[in-house]
C-alpha positions in Angstrom: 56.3 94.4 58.5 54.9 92.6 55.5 51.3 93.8 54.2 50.2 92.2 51.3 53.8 90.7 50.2 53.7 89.1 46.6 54.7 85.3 47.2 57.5 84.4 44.3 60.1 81.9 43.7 63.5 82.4 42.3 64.5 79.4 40.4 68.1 79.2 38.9 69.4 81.5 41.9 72.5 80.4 43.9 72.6 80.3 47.9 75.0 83.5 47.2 71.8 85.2 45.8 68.6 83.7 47.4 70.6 84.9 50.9 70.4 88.7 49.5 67.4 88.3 48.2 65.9 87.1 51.6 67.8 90.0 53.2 65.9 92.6 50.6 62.4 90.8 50.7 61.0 92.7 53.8 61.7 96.3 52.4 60.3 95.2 48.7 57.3 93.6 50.4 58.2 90.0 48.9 58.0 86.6 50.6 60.5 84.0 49.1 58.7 80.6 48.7 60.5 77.2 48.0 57.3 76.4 46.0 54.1 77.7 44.7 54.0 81.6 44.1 55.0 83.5 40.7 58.0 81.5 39.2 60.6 84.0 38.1 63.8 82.2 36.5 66.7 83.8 37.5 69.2 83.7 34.5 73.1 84.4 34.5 74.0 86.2 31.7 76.4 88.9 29.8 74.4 92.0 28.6 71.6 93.5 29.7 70.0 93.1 33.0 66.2 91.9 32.3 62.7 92.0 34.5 59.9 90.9 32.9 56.8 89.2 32.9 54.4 86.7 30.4 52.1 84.4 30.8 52.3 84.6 34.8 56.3 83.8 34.8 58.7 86.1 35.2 62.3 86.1 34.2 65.3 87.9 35.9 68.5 88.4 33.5 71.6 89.6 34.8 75.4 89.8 34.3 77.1 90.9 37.4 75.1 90.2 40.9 74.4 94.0 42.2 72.2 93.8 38.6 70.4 90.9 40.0 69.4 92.9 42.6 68.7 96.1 40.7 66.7 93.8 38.4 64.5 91.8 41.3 63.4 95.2 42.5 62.6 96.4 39.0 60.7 93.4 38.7 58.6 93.7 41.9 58.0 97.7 41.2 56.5 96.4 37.9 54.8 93.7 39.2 52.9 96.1 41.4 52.6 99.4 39.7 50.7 97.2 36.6 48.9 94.9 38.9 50.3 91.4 37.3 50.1 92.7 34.2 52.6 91.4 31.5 55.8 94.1 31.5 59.7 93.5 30.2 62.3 96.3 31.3 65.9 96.0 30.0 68.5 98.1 31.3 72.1 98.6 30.0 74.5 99.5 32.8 76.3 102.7 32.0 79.2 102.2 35.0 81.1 99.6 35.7 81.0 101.0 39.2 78.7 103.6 40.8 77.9 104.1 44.7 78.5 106.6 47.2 81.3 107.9 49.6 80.2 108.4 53.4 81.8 110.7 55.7 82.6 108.9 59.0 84.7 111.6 60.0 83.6 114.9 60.3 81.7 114.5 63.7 79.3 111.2 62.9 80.2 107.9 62.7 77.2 105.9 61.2 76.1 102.7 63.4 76.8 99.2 61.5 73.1 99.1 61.7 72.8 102.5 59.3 75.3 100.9 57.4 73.1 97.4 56.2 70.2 99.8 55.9 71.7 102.0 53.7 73.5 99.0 51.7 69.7 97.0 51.5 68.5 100.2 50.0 71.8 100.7 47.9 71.0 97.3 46.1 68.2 97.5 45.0 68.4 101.0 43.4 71.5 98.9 41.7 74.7 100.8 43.5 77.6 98.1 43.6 80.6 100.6 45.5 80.6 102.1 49.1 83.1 103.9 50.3 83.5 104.7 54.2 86.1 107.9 54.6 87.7 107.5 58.1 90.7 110.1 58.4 91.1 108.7 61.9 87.8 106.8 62.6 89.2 103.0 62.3 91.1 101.1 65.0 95.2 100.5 64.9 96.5 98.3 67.6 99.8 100.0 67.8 98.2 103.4 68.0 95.8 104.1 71.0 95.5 107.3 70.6 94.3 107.1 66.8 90.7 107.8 66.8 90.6 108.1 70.4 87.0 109.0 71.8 85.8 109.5 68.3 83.5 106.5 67.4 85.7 104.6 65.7 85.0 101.5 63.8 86.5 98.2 65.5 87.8 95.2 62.4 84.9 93.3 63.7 82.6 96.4 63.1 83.9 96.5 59.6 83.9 92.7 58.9 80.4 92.7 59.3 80.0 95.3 57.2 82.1 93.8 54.6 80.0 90.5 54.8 76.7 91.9 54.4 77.6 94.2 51.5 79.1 90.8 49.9 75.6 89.4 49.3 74.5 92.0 47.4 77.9 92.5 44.7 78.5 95.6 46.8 82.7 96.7 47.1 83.1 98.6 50.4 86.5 100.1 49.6 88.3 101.9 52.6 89.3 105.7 52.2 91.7 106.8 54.4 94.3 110.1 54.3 98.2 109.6 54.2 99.4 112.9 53.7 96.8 115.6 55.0 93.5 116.1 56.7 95.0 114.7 59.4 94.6 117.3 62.1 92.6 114.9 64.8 95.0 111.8 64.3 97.8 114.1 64.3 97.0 116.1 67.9 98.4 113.8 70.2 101.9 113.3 71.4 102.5 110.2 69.7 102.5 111.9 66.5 105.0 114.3 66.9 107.5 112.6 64.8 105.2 112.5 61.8 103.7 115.9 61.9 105.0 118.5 59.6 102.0 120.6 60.0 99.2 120.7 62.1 97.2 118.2 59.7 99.5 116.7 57.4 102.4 113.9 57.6 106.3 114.4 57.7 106.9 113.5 54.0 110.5 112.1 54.2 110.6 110.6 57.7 111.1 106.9 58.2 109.0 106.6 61.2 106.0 108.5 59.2 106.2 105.4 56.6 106.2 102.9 59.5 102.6 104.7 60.5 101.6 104.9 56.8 101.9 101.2 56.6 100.2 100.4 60.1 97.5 103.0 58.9 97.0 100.8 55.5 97.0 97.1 56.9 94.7 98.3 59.6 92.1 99.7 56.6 92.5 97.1 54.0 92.5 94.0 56.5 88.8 93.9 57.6 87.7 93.8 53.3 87.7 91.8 50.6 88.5 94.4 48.0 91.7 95.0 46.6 91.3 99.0 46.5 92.2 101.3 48.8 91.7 105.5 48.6 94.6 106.7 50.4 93.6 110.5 50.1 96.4 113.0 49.7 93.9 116.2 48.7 94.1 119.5 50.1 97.9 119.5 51.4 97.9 123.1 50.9 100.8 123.7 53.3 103.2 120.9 52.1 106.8 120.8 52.7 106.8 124.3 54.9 106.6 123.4 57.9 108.8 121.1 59.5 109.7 119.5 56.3 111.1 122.8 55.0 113.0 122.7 59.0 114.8 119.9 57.9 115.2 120.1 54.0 114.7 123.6 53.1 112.5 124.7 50.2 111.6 122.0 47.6 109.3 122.1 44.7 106.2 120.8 45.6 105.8 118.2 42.4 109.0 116.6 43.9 108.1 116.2 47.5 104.3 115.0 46.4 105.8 112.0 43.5 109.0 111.2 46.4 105.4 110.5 49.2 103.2 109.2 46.2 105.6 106.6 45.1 106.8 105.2 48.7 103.4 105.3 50.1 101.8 103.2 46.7 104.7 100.7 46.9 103.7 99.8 50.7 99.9 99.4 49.1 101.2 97.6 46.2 103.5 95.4 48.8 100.3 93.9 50.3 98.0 93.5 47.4 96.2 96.4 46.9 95.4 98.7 44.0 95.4 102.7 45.6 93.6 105.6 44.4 94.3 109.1 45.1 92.3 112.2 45.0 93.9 114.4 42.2 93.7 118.1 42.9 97.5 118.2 44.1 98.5 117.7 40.9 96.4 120.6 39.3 96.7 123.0 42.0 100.5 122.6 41.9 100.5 123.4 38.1 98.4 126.0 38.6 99.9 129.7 38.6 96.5 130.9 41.2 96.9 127.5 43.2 93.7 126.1 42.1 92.2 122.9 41.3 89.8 123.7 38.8 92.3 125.8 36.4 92.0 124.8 32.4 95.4 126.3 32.2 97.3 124.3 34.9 100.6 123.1 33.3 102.0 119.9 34.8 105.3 119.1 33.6 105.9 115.5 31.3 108.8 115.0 34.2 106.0 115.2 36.6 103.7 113.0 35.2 106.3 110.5 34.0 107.6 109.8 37.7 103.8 108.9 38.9 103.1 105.7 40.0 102.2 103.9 37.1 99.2 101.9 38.0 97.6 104.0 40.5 94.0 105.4 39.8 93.3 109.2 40.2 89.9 110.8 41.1 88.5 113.9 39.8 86.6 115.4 42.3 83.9 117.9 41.2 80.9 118.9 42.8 80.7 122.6 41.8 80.1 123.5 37.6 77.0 123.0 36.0 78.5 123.0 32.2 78.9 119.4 31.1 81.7 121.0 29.1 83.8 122.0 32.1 83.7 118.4 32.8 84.5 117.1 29.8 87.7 119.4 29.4 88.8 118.2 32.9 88.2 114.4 32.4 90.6 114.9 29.5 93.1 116.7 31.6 93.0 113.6 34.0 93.5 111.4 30.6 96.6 112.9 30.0 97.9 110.8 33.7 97.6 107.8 31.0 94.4 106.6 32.4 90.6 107.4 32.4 90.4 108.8 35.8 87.0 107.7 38.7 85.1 110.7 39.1 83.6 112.0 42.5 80.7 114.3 42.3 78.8 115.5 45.5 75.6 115.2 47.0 75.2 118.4 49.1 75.2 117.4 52.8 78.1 119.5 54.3 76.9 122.8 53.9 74.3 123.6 57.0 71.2 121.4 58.1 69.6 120.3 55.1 70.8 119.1 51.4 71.1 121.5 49.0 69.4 119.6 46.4 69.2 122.4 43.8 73.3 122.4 43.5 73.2 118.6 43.7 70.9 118.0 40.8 72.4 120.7 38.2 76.4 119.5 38.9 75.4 115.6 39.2 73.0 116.1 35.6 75.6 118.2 33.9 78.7 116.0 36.0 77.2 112.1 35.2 76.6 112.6 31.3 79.8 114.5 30.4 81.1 111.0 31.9 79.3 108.8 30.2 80.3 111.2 26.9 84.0 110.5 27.6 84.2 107.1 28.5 84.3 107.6 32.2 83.6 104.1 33.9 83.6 104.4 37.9 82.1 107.2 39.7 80.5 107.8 43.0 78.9 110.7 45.0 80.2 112.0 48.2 78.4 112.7 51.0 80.1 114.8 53.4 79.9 116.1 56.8 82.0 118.9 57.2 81.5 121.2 60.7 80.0 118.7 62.7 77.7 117.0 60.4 74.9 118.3 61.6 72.4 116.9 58.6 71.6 113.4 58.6 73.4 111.5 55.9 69.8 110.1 55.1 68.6 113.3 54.0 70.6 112.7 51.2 68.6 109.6 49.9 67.2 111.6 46.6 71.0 112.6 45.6 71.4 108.8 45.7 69.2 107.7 43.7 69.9 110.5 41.2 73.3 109.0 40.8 71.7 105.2 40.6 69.0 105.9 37.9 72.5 107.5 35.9 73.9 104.2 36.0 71.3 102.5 33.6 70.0 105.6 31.8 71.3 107.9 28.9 69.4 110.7 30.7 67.3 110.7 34.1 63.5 110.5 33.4 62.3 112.9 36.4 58.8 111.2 36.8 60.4 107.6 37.0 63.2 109.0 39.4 60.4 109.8 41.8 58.8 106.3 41.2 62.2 104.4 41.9 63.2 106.6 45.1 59.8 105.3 46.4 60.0 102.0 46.1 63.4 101.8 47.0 63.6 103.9 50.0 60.0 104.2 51.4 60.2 107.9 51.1 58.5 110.4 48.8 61.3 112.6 46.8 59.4 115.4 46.4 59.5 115.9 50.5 63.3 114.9 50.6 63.5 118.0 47.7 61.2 120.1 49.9 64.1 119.9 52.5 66.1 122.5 50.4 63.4 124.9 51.7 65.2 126.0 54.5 68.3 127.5 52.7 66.3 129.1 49.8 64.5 131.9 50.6 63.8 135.4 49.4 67.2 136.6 48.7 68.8 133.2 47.3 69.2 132.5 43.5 67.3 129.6 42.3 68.7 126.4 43.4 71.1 128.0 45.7 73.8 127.9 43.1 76.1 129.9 45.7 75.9 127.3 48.9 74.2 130.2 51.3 72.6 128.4 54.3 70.6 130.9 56.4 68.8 128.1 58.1 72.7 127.3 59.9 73.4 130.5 60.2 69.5 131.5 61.8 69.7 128.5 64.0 72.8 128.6 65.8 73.5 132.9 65.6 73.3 134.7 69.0 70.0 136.9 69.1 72.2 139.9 71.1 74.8 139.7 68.8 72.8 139.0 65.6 75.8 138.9 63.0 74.3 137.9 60.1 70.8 139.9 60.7 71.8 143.1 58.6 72.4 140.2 55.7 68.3 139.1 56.3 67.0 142.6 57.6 63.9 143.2 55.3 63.2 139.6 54.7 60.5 137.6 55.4 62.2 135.1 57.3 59.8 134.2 59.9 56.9 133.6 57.0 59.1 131.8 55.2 60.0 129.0 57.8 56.1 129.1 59.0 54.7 128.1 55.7 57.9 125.3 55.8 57.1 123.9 59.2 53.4 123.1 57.9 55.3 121.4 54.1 57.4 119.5 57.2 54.4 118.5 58.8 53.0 116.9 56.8 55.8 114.9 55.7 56.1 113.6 58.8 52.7 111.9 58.5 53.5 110.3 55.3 56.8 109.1 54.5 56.7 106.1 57.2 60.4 105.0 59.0 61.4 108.5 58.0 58.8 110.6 59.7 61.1 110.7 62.2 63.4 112.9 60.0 60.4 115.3 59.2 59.6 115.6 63.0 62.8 117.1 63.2 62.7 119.2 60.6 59.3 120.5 61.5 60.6 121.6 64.6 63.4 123.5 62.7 61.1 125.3 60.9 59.1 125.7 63.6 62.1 127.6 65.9 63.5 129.4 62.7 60.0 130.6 62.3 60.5 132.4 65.9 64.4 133.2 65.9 64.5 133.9 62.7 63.7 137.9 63.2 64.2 138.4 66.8 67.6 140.3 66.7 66.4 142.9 63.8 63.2 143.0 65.8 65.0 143.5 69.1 67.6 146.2 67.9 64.9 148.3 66.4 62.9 148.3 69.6 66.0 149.3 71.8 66.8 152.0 69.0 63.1 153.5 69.4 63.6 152.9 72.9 60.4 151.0 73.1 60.3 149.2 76.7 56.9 147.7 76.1 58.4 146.0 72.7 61.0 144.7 74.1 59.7 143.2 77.5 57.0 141.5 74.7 59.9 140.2 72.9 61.2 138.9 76.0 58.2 137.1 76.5 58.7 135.3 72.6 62.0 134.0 74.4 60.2 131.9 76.8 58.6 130.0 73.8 61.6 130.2 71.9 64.0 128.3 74.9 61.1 125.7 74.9 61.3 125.2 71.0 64.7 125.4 70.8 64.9 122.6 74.1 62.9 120.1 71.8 64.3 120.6 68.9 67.8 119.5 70.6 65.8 116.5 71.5 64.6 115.4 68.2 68.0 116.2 66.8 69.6 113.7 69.7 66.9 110.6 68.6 67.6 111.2 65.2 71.3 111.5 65.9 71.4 108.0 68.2 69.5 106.2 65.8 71.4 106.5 62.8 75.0 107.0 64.7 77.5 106.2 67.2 77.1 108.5 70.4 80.5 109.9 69.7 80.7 113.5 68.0 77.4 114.3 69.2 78.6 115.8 72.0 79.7 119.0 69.8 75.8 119.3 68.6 74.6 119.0 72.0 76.8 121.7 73.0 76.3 123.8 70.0 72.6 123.4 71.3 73.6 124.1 74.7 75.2 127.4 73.8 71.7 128.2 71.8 69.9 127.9 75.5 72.2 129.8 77.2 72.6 132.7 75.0 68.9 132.9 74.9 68.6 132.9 78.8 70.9 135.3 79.2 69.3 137.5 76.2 65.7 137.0 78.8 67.5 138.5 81.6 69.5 141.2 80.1 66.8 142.6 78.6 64.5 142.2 81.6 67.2 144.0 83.3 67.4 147.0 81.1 63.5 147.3 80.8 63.8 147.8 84.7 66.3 150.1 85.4 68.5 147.9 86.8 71.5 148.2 83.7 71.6 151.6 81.8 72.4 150.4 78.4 72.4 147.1 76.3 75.7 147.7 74.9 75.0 144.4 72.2 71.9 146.5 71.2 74.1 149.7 71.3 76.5 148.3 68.5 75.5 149.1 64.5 74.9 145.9 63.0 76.4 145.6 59.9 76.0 143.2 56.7 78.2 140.0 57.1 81.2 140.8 54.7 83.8 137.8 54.6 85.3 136.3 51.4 82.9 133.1 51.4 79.6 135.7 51.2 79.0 136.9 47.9 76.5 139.7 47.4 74.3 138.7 44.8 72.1 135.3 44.8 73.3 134.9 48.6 72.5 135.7 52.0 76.0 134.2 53.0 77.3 130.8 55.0 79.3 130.3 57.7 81.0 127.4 59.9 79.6 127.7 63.3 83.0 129.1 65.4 82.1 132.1 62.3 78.5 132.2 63.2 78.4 132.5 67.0 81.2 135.0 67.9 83.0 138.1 66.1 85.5 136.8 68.7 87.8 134.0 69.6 85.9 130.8 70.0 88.4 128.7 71.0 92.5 129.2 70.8 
């Protein structure tokens, strides 16, 4: 709802951009006039993009349309941040393309609605490329069972999408997988002629490139772009399973170019330009089997029987030495092209962003691109474990990467500004949200991904198997002083107060779970009865938090995404109640006599040791199947 909305009129603008600019002028506060108002001529142009104002007329410059758009909203920032007051802003785009990758896989599937708001806010900060990453989340007629009960997106669905993006200059580009990370599409019967391994594609079978081809006309069709992402990362366990059944061992390098080249000639067959993710390559010249090795060798044969026009992204969201990346963008040279670069914004690890590793790989990631040449990249935003944090949450990490597409280095202050006007949110509460995973115990920034809040949160309170990693920590003062930071961001950062209302109330239940186990065991070790029937009381509170905090998670959840994958948080959540009932009645039932022993209390807790937890600068992460059970979750 409009306030006090400047009144301007775009002269020189085409229908093409007067309908995006109506479709931006509620968030920026503007009404469009077809006369009277401030006159800003609205000029077509190569070079520069151009906002300014003199003598009481303003003048927008642009060369493609997403600058348009990055350029009205600079116009009406200054406009108001200087009261009328004369201002010119020139900007030189650094990127020919810059955006952002969203998971729709991992457990949410954003609504169409989340979509335009996302793409409205994407405009103006001057983002032209969205990717939507559905492994199985898309509709193919000749496959029911593909993305069966999973949210996923009809053509229509996508059309619109498509459509609305169009007004701004904004490519939505599908990203889909046609080798691995295929385990949910690949779990049902139909499949069993195209599974070599439990997530990734019989490479060789006819009836697997028949599917491939289904798979890519189904993603393309509902878009306008040319490009598709077709995947192929992470196919650790190619060629041995049923491949190596059939064919025997292989190198790798032949079976990967043999998949590559069919599966780009069925893009290339209907029009479209394919794009591959490209740490197979590097991970198969590597002698440790990693991606990130300086001294991976791949062969001239190898790279001389690649497709020839196919783009390959580097994907990198973990050094903080612009020098890494430069050395790596140069490997990718070597393919005979200037590779797209992927960085991350840190969604996938726990509950919150981790903002600190965002902002030191992104700095160090964005100008070692712009040093070598580098002239599409975009951020990914993933989901991984049930994506449990709000794709939203992310905003800042978005806008970090827009202000590096029209600056040689991000002014902090003006960073702030921008993500204000363009999102309605205050970044330094969005930064505030990294809180909850750095505590006492973490390294600044949380350079090694620890998320205690996860781990705290969904961790059994009998069991406690990560409370010898916290024991002498002040967790539950920590998340107290956080739940009042949450507050009051909930009272200030207007449509996302809802976000802070949840986060509140994580802080809030971390506060109390946070050191019940450790306080619990000691009790039962002193045999102190009175301690732990006062405990039990705590639980009482603790179900009741823990009860609305699954409730604010759920609005949150149906507001921003389809229904489907929720179902796992709300069980997660469920299992959270449970365990903490049954913890209440235990205990009540040692305290009286009526069991002799709390065996879970009986049991030496010891620190969480598992490859992923490093000792220093860490309390340690986990998935949740890790976090709940020393035992077999499921299988």
């Amino acid at each position: 709802m409009m306030t006090n909305p400047i009144k301007v009129r775009l002269t020189g603008a085409d229908d093409e951009l007067l309908k995006g600019a109506a479709a931006v002028a509620e968030q920026l506060d503007v009404e469009l006039t077809g006369d009277g108002g401030i006159e800003i001529m609205v000029v077509h142009a190569e070079g520069p993009l151009e906002a300014s104002l003199a003598d009481g007329a303003g003048v927008i410059r642009y060369d493609r349309k997403i600058h348009f758009f990055r350029a009205f909203g600079l116009w009406v920032q200054s406009y108001r941040s200087r009261s009328g007051q004369s201002f010119r802003q020139i900007e030189q785009p650094k990127f020919d393309s810059n955006g952002v990758m969203i998971d729709a896989s991992r457990g949410a599937v954003p609504t169409v609605e989340s979509i335009r708001r996302t793409l409205r806010m994407m405009a103006v900060m001057g983002l032209n490329t969205l990717m939507l990453y559905t492994e199985d989340t898309f509709a193919i007629e000749e496959y029911p069972y593909f993305g069966y009960m999973r949210g996923r997106y009809t053509q229509e669905e996508l059309k619109l999408c498509d459509d609305y993006a169009d007004q701004f200059g904004i490519e939505i580009i599908p990203c889909i997988q046609t080798l691995a990370h295929l385990t949910e599409a690949l779990k049902w019967n139909y499949a069993g002629g195209i599974r070599d391994t439990e997530d990734i594609l019989l490479v060789g079978s006819e009836e697997t490139y028949t599917f491939i081809e289904r798979m890519i006309r189904a993603a393309s069709a509902p878009f306008r772009s040319r490009k598709i992402h077709i995947g192929m990362d992470e196919a650790h366990r190619l060629g041995l399973g049923k491949y190596l059944e059939r064919h025997g061992y292989r190198q790798r390098f032949d079976i990967m170019n043999e998949h590559l080249q069919r599966v780009v000639g069925i893009a290339e067959s209907m029009g479209l330009a394919p794009m591959i993710w490209s740490d197979m390559y590097f991970r198969l010249g590597s002698k440790t089997g990693g991606y990130y090795d300086l001294e991976a060798e791949i062969p001239d044969q190898v790279i001389s029987g690649m497709p020839q026009k196919l783009q390959f992204v580097y994907w990198d969201y973990y050094h903080e030495d612009p020098s890494f990346y430069r050395a790596f963008i140069r490997k990718h040279k070597a393919f005979g092209s200037t590779p797209v670069f992927a960085g991350g914004i840190w969604t996938w690890n726990g509950i919150v962003p981790n903002y600190g590793k965002t902002w030191v790989t992104t700095n160090a990631a964005l100008g070692a691109c712009k040093t070598e040449g580098v002239r599409e990249v975009f951020a990914t935003m993933w989901g991984d474990n049930g994506a449990e944090t709000s794709f939203f949450s992310g905003l800042a990490g978005l806008q970090l990467f827009a202000e590096h597409g029209y600056a040689d280095e991000v002014d902090q202050a003006a960073l702030g500004e921008r993500f204000g006007f363009c999102t309605g949110g205050r970044i330094e509460d969005f930064l505030a949200l990294s809180g909850f995973d750095e505590t006492l115990g973490i390294a600044p920034g949380n350079p090694y991904e620890s998320n205690p809040s996860k781990f705290l949160l969904w961790q059994d309170v009998l069991i406690g198997l990560y409370d010898d990693n916290v024991k002498g920590l002040p967790m539950s003062g920590h998340y107290s002083q956080l739940a009042n930071t949450m507050k009051q961001a909930a009272e200030r950062n207007g449509d996302w107060n809802r976000l802070f209302e949840f986060y509140e109330q994580l802080a809030c239940v971390l506060s109390g779970k946070s050191e019940l186990g450790i306080r619990l065991k000691a009790a039962y070790d002193q045999g102190d009865k009175d301690t732990l029937l006062q405990i039990n009381g705590e639980l009482e509170n603790l179900l009741e938090g823990a009860s609305d905090l699954r409730k604010l998670h759920r609005s949150n959840w149906h507001t921003e995404n389809k229904p489907f994958g929720w179902e796992a948080i709300d069980i997660r959540y469920g299992g959270v109640l449970a365990r903490l009932d049954t913890a209440r009645q235990r205990i009540g039932d040692y305290a009286a006599g009526v069991i002799p022993a709390l065996e879970e209390l009986e049991a030496e807790r010891l620190y969480y040791d598992a490859p992923w937890v490093m000792s220093k600068g860490t309390l340690g992460r986990g998935r949740y199947d890790r976090i709940v059970t020393a035992g077999v979750f499921s299988g």
